[in-house]
C-alpha positions as CSV (number, residue, x, y, z in Angstrom):
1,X,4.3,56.1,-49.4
2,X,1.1,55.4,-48.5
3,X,-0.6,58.2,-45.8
4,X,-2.0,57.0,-42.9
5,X,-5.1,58.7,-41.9
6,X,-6.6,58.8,-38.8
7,X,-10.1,57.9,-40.0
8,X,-8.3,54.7,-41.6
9,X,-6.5,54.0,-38.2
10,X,-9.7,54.2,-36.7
11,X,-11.6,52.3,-39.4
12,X,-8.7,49.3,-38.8
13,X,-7.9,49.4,-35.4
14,X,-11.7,50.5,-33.4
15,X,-14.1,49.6,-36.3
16,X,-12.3,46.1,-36.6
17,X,-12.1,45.1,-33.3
18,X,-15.8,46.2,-32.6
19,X,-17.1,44.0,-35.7
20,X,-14.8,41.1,-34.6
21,X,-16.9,41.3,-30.7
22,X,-19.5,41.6,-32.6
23,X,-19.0,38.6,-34.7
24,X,-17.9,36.7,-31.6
25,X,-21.4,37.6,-29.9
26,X,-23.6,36.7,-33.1
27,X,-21.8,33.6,-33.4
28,X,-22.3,32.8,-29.7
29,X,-25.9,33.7,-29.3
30,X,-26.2,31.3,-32.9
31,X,-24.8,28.6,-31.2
32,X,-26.6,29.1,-28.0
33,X,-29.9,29.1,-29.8
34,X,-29.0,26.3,-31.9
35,X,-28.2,24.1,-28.4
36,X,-31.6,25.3,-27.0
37,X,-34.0,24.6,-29.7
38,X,-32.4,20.8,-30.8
39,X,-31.6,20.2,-26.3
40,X,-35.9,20.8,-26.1
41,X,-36.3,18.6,-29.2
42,X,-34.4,16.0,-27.8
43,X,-35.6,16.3,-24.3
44,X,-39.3,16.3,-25.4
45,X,-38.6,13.1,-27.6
46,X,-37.4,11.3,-24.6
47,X,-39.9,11.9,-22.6
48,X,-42.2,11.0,-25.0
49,X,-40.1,7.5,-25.5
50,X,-40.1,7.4,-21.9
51,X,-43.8,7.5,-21.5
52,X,-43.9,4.8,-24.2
53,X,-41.7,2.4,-22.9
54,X,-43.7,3.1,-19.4
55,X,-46.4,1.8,-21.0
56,X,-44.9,-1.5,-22.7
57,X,-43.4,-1.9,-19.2
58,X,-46.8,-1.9,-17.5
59,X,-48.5,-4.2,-20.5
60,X,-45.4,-6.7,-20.5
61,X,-46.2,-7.4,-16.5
62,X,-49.6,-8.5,-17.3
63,X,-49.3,-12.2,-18.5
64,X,-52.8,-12.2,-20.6
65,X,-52.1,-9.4,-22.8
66,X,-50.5,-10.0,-26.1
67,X,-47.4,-7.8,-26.2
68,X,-47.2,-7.5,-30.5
69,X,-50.6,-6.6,-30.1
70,X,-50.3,-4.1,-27.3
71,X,-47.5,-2.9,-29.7
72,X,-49.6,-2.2,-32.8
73,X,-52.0,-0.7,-31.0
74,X,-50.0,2.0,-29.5
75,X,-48.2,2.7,-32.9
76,X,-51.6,3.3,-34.4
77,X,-53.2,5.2,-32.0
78,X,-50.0,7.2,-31.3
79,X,-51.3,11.0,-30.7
80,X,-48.8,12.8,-32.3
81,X,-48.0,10.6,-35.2
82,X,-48.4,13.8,-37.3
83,X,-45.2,15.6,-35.9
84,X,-43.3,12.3,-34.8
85,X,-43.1,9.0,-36.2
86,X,-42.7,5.9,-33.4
87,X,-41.4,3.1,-34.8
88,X,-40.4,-0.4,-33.1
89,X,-37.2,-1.9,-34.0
90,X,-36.9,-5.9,-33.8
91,X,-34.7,-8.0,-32.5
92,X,-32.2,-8.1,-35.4
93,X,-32.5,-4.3,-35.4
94,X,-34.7,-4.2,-38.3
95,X,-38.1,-1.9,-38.0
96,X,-40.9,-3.7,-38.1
97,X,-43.7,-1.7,-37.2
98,X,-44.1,2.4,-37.6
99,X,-47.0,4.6,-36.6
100,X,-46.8,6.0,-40.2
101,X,-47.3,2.5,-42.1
102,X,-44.3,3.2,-43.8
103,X,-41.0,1.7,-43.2
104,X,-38.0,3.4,-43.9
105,X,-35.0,2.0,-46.1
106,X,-33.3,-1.0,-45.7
107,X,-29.7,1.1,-45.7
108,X,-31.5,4.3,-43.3
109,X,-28.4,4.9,-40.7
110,X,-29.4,4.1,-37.3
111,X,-26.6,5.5,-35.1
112,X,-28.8,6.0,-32.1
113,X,-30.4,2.5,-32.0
114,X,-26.8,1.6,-32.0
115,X,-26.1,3.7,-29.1
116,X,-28.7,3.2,-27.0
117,X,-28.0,-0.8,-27.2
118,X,-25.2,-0.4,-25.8
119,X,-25.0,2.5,-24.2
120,X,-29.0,2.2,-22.6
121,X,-30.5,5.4,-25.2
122,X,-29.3,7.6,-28.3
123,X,-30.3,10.1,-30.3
124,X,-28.9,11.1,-33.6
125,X,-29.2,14.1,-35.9
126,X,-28.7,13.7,-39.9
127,X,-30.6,13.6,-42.8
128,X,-32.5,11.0,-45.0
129,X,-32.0,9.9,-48.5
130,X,-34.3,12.6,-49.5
131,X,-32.2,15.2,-47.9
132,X,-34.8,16.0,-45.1
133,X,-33.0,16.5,-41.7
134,X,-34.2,14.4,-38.8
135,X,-33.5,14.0,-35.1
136,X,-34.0,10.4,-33.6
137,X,-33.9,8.9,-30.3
138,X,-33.9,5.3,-29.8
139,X,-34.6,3.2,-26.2
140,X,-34.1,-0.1,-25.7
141,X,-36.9,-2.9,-24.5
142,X,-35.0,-5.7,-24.7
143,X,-36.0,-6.8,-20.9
144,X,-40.0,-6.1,-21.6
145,X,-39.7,-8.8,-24.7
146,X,-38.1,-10.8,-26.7
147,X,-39.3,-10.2,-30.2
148,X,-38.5,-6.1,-29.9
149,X,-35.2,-5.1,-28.9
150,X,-36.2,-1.4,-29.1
151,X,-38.5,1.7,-29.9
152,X,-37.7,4.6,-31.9
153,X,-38.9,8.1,-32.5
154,X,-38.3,10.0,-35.5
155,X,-38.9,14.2,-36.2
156,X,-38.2,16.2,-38.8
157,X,-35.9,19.2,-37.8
158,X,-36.9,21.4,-40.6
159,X,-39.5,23.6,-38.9
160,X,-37.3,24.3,-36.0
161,X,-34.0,25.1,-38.6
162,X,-37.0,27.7,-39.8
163,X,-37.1,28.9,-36.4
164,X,-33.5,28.9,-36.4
165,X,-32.9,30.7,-39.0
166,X,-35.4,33.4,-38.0
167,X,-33.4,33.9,-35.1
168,X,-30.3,34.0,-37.1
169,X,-31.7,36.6,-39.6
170,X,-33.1,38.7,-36.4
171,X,-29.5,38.7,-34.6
172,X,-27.9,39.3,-38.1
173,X,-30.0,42.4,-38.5
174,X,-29.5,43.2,-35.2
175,X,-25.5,43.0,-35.2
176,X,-25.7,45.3,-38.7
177,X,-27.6,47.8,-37.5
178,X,-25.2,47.7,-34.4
179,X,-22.3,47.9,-37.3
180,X,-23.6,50.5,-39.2
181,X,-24.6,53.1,-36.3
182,X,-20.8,52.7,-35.1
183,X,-19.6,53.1,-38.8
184,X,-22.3,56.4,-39.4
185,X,-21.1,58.0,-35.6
186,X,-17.6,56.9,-35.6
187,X,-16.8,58.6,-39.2
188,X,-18.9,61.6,-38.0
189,X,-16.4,61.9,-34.8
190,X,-13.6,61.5,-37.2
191,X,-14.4,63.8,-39.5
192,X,-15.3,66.0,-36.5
193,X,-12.0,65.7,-35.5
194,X,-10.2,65.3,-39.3
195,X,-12.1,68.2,-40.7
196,X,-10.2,71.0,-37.7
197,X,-7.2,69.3,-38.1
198,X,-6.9,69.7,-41.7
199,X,-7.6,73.0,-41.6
200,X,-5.1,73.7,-38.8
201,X,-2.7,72.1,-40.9
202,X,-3.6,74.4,-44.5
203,X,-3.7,77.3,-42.3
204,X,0.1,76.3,-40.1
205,X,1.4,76.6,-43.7
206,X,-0.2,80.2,-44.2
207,X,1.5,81.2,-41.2
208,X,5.1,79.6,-42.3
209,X,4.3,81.7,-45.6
210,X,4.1,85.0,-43.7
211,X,0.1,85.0,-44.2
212,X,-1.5,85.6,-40.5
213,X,-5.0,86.8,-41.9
214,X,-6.8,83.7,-41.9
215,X,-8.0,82.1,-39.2
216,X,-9.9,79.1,-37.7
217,X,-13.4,78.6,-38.2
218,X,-14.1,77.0,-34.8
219,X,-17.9,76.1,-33.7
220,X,-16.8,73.7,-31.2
221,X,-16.2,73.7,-27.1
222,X,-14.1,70.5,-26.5
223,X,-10.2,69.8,-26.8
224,X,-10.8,70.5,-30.8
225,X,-12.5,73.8,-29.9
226,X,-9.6,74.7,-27.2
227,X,-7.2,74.3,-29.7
228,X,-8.3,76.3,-32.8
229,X,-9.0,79.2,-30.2
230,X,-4.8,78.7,-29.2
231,X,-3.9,78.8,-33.1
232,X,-6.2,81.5,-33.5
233,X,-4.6,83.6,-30.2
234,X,-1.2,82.4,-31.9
235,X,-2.2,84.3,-35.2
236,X,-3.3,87.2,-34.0
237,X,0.3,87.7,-31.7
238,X,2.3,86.3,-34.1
239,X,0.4,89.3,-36.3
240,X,0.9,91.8,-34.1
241,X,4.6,90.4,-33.5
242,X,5.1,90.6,-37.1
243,X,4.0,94.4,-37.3
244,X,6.1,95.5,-34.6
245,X,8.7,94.1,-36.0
246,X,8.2,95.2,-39.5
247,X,7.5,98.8,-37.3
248,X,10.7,98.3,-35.3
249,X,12.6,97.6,-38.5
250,X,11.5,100.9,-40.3
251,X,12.0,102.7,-37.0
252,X,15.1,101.6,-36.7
253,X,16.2,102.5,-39.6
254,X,15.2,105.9,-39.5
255,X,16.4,106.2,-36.3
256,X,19.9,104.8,-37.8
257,X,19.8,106.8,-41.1
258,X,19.2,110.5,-39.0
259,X,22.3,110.5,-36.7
260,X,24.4,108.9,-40.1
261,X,23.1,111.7,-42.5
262,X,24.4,114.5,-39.9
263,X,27.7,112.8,-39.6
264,X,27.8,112.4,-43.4
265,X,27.0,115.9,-43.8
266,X,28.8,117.5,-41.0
267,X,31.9,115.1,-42.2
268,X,31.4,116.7,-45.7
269,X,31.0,120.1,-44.6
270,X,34.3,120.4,-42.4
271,X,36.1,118.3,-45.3
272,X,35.2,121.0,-47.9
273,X,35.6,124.2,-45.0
274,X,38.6,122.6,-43.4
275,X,40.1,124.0,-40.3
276,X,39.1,128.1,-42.1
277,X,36.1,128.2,-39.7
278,X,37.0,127.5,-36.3
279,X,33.0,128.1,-35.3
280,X,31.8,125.7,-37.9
281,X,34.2,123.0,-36.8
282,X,33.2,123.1,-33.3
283,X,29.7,122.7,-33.8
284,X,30.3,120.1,-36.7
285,X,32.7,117.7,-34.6
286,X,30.2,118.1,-31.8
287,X,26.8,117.4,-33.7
288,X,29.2,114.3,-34.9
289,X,29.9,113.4,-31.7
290,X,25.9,114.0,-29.9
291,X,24.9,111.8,-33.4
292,X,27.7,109.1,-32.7
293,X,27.1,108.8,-28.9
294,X,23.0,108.3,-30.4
295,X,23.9,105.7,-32.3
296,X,26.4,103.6,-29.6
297,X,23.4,103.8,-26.9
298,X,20.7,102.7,-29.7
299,X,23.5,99.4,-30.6
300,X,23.8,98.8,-27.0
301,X,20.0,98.6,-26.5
302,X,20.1,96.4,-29.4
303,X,22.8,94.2,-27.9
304,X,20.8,93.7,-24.6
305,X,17.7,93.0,-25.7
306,X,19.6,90.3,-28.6
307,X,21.5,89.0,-25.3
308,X,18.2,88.7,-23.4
309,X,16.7,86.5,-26.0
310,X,19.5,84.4,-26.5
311,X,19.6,84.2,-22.7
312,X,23.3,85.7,-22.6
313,X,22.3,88.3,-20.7
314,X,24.4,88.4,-17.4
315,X,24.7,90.8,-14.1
316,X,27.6,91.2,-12.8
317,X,26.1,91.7,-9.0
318,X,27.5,93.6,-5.6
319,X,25.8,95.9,-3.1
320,X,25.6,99.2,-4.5
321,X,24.3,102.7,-3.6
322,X,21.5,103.2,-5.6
323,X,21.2,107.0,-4.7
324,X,25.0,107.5,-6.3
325,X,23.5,105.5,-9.5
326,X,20.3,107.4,-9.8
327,X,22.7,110.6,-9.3
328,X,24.8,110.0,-12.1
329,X,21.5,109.6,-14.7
330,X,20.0,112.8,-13.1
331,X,23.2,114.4,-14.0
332,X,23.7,113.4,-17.3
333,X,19.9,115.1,-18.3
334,X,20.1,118.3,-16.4
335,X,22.1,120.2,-19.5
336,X,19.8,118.5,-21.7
337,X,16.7,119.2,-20.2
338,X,17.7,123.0,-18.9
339,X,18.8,123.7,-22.9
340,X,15.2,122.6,-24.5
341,X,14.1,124.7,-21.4
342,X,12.4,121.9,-19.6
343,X,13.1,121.2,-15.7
344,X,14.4,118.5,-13.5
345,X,13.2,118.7,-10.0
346,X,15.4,115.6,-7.9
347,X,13.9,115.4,-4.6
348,X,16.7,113.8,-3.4
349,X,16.4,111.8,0.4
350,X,19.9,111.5,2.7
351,X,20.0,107.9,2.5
352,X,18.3,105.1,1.4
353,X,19.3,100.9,2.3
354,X,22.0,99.0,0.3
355,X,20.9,97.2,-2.8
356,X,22.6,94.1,-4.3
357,X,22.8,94.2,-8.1
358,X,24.6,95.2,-11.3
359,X,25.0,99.1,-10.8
360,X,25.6,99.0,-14.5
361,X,22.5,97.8,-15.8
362,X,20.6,99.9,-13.0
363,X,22.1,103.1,-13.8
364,X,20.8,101.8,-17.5
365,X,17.8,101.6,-16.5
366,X,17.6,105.4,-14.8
367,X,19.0,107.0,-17.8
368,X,16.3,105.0,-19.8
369,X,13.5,106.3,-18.1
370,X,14.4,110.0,-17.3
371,X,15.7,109.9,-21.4
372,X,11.7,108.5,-22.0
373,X,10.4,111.6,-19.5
374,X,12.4,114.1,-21.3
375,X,11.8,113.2,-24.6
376,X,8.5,112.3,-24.4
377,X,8.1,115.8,-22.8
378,X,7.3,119.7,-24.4
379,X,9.1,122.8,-23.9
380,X,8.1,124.3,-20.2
381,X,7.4,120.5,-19.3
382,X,8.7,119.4,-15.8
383,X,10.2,115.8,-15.0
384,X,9.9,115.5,-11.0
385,X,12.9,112.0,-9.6
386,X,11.8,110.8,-6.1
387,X,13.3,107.6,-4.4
388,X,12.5,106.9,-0.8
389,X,12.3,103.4,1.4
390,X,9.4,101.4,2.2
391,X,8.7,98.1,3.5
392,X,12.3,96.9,2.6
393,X,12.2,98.2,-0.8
394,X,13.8,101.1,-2.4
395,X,11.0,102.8,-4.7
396,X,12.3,105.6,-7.5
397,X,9.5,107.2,-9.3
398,X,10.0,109.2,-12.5
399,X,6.7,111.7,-13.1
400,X,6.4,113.9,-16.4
401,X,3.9,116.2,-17.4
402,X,4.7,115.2,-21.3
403,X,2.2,113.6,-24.1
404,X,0.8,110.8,-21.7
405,X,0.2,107.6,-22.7
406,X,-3.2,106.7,-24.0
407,X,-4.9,103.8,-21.5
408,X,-5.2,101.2,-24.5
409,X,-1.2,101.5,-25.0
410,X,-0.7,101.3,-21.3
411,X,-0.3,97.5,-21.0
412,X,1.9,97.3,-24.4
413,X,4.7,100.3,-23.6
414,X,6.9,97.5,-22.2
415,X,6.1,95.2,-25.3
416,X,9.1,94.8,-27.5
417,X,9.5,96.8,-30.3
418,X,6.2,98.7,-29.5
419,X,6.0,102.7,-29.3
420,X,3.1,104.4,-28.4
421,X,4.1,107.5,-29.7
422,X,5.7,107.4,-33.3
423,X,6.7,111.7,-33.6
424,X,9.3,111.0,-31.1
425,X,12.6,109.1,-31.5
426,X,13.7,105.9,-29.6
427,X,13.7,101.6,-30.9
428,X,11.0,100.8,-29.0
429,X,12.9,98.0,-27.0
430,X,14.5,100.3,-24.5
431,X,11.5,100.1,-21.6
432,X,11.2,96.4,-22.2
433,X,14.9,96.0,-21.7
434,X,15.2,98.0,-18.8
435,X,11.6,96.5,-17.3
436,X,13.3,92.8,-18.1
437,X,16.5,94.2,-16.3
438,X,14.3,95.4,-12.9
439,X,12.9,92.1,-13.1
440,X,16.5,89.6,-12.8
441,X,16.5,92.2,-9.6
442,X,13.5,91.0,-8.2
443,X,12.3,93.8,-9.1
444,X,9.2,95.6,-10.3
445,X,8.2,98.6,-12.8
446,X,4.8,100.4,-13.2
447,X,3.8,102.6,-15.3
448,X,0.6,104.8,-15.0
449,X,-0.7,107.8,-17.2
450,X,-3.9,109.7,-16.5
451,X,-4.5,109.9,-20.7
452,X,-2.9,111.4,-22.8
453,X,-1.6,115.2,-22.5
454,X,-1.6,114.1,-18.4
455,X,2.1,113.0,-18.2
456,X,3.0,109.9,-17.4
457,X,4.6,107.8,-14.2
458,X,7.5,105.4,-14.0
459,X,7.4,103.5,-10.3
460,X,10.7,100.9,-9.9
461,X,10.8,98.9,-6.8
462,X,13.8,96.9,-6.0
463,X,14.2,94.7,-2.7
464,X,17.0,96.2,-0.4
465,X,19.1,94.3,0.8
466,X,18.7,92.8,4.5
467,X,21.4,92.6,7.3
468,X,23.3,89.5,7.6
């Protein structure tokens, strides 16, 4: 199958069209300049005949002038005898007389002698035997005498077809010039146009390869321009989507294989000790247990964010007490946090509005954060929990005084699959689930972090809800 190119589309469809107007108009102005020059030809023969047959007409009215004479005379002193021959034509239509002295061939065509017996003048374009092309005009004087039934005039056409052909050669230049400036500019703004496209298209199969290194070489700033810079944007997050995941993969597999080696070992240890240590099976089924419940939160992260992608992801909404919710998480970290000998301060307020939601997902979102302030958080570290109403919003804000989060990680924490901090354990996807969950609340979460060693900030807002 033949490819269709767009320089040969263009070269077909524009280029063709362009030469066939072009053609039209060179044809046209040929034709118009052809009508002009043989018209004035014509015209100024006439008017020459005309100012002949004036005079025959003036010289037949006086009765003691000898009208052959008169004839002759006017043949032989005709002015222009050197660019037009003036003949007189008899009354059996033969030519009798010329200004030249020569008379033409008994079988010479005369179409407009013809003509302008009948028809009162004619003219008539052709060639003679010798191949010279003529233009003749004939008028009749049949009512000035009786022996001459007409005069003729007689030019030869080949210095005007000179002309003629000048002009044609001029216009022919002028229309290839025309041509070739369209063909030189219109395959320079193809190419211009061929030349990014082709290389978008070599470099779209890098990046279906896997290969996100190379990119567009783009000196343009049109619609060309606009779209290698999109390609190249598109590399360069497709790149840094392809090492997070690559980064989320290994980290998810370390973060899969520690909790499985402890249960493996563990599982080991208590099948070779068996029930003789009642110590070491308590602390064996419970590091088993700790490591077990690691790896069911870490799945259901996984589960959420694969549900959020696929669009599964649902709420199942009421009105809810937010304080009981961001209880519960509290709750769950105090042992935690008071056994690595870090504090919880929970300035909890009496009450705070309703809020309509999934008390589920939002409790989720709690124990995500305050797991992210205590992990990310050193022995002697305090995590202090406010929540307080504010302009019809409930506000909970989770403050550390941890590792901090550099400035140039600040906008990518809720990134998918990213992790600011690699010493600590965690996916990676568990703030941009639970910042995708605040959001299907109508929602909003901040975070803020002076630099790093300074702590860090976690600031959800969710609309309460309003009387009915």
């Amino acid at each position: 199958m033949v490819k269709k190119s767009i320089t040969r589309r263009w070269i077909v469809n524009n280029l063709g069209v362009v030469v066939l107007a072009l053609l039209v108009i060179e044809m046209t102005v040929i034709y118009a300049v052809h009508s002009y020059f043989y018209n004035s030809a014509k015209q100024y023969l006439f008017s020459k005949i005309n100012a002949v047959t004036s005079v025959l007409s003036i010289h037949s009215q006086d009765s003691a002038a000898n009208f052959s004479a008169e004839m002759r005379t006017m043949l032989e002193t005709f002015n222009e005898k050197d660019k037009i021959e003036l003949m007189a034509i008899n009354s059996k239509g033969r030519v009798v007389l010329t200004s030249s002295g020569f008379s033409p061939d008994e079988g010479s065509l005369m179409p407009d002698y013809e003509d302008a017996m009948n028809e009162g003048e004619g003219s008539y374009v052709g060639k003679l035997s010798s191949g010279e092309k003529i233009l003749a005009v004939s008028m009749p004087i049949t009512s000035l005498s009786s022996e001459y039934s007409s005069v003729r005039m007689v030019t030869s056409l080949t210095e005007i077809d000179n002309t003629i052909k000048g002009y044609i050669l001029a216009v022919t230049a002028i229309v290839s010039a025309i041509i070739l400036i369209i063909v030189i500019t219109g395959l320079y703004f193809a190419g211009s146009i061929v030349r990014p496209i082709r290389q978008i298209s070599g470099i779209a199969r890098k990046f279906a390869m896997g290969d996100f290194s190379v990119r567009i070489e783009n000196d343009s700033d049109d619609e060309i321009g606009e779209l290698c810079t999109a390609i190249n944007h598109m590399a360069d997050e497709l790149s840094t989507a392809e090492a997070m995941k690559n980064e989320f993969i290994s980290s998810v597999s370390h973060e899969l294989r520690t909790p499985l080696t402890a249960i493996k070992g563990w599982a080991e240890t208590l099948m070779v000790d068996g029930g003789e240590s009642p110590d070491t099976m308590k602390k064996g089924v419970g590091v088993i247990v700790n490591e077990t419940e690691r790896l069911s939160q870490m799945v259901e992260e996984l589960l959420d964010f694969s549900r959020m992608q696929n669009g599964h992801f649902t709420l199942q909404n009421a009105n809810m007490d937010i304080l009981a919710e961001l209880g519960d998480a509290v709750l769950i970290y105090s042992d935690k946090a008071r056994r690595e000998n870090k504090q919880i301060i929970y300035e909890e307020p009496e009450m705070l509005p309703i809020v309509y939601g999934d008390k589920n997902r939002i409790r989720q979102v709690f124990i995500n954060i305050i797991d992210n302030a205590v992990k990310y958080s050193s022995s002697g570290d305090t995590v202090t929990i406010r929540a307080w109403e504010e302009g019809g919003r409930v506000t909970v804000s989770v403050t550390d005084t941890g590792c901090g989060i550099k400035s140039s990680d600040l906008t990518k924490v809720k990134t998918k699959f990213y992790k600011a901090n690699h010493t600590r354990r965690g996916s990676g996807i568990g703030l941009a689930v639970a910042d995708e969950i605040v959001a299907m609340h109508g929602g909003t979460m901040d975070i803020t972090s002076p630099g790093e060693g300074k702590g860090t900030t976690v600031t959800i807002s969710l609309p309460a809800k309003t009387s009915q």
